[in-house]
N, C-alpha and C positions, 0 to 999 in steps of 0.2 A: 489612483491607488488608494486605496480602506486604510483605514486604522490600524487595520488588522496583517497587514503587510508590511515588510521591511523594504525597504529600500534597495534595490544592487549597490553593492562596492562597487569601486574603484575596480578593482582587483576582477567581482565576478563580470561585470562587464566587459572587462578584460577578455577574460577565458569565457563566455560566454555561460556559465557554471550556474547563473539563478533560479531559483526554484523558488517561487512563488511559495510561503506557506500556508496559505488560503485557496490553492487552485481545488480546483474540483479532479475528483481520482480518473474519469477520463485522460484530461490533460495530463496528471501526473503521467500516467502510464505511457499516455503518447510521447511525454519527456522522456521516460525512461529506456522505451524503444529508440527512439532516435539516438540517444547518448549511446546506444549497444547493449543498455544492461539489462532489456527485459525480453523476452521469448514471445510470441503471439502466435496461441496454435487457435486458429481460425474450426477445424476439422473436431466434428463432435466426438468429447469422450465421455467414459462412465466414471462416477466418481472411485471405482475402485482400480481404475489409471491413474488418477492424479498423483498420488505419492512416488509411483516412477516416472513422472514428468519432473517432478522436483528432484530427483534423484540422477535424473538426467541434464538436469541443467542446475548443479549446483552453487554458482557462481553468478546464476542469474536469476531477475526476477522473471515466473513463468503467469503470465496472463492466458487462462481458457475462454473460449467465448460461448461455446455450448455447452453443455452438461446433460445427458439423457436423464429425463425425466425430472427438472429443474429448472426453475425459472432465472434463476440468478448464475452470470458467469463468476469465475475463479480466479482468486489473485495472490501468489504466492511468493515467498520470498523476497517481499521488496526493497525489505532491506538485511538482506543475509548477509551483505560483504560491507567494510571498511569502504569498498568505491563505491559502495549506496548510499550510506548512510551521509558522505560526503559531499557525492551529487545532489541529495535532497538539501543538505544544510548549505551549498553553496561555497565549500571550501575542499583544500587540500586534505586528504589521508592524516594528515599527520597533524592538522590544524584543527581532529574534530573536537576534543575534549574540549580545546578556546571557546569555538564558536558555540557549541552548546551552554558553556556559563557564559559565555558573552547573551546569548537569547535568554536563558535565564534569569538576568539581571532588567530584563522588558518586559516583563508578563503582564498581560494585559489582564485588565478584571474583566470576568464575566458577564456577559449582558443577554438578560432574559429577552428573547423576541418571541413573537406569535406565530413567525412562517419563519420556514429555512429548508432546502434542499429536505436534512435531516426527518424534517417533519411530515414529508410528503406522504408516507404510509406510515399509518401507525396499527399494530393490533394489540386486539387484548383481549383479554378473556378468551373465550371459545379458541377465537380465532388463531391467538399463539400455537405453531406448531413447529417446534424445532426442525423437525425433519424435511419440511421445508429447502433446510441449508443443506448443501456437498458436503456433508459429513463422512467420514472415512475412516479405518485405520489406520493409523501412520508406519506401525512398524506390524509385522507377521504376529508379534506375541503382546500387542496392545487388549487389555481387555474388551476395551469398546471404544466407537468413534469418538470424537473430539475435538474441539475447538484448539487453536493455537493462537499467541499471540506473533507479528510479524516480526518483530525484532529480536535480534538473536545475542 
């Protein structure tokens, strides 16, 4: 285990509740499926489906795997509920505010590396094209697409 990872309790070992804070978003996602709380629509849609997938599974996280005309799959919601946010921190509903100042109180300093996952594509200039990403409206009377942040 890294530096960069906690330990299991007692307790998540117990309940088997761990979540790794360094796993890579695969895994997370494959944890999240398994636990029940995330959706996986295999079955390609257009990005002007996605907001009635999340609308449809509002309680879960909704993972897409193709996207017409996109290189990149879709991952929403993943932590919209109090049972997410829990799952990922490795405690009960009612324990999250603890375990958040408890992790808070371990903050690691930052360390510059040279390679990491992160850095595998990099663009710039030219190459940056938003459009790129599943951008969409979220609601009927949004002015224009938009980015969101996951936590609610």
């Amino acid at each position: 285990m890294s530096s960069l990872q906690s330990a299991p309790s007692a307790r998540q070992q117990r309940q088997g509740t761990f979540v790794s804070r360094q796993q890579s978003l695969s895994d997370f996602t494959a944890d999240l499926e398994a636990a029940g709380l995330l959706i996986r629509i295999k079955d390609e849609k257009r990005v002007d489906q996605l907001p009635l997938l999340m609308e449809k599974y509002p309680t879960k996280a909704v993972l897409v795997e193709k996207i017409a005309g996109c290189e990149f799959s879709f991952l929403a919601n993943a932590y919209a509920t109090h049972e997410q946010f829990a799952f990922a921190l490795g405690c009960k509903r009612n324990e999250i505010g603890d375990r958040i100042a408890e992790l808070a109180k371990g903050r690691i300093k930052p360390k510059i590396v040279t390679t990491a996952p992160c850095k595998e594509v990099i663009l710039k200039g030219a190459d940056v094209d938003l459009s790129r990403l599943p951008l969409f409206l979220h609601h009927d009377r949004d002015g224009h697409a938009y980015t969101a942040t996951t936590s609610s």
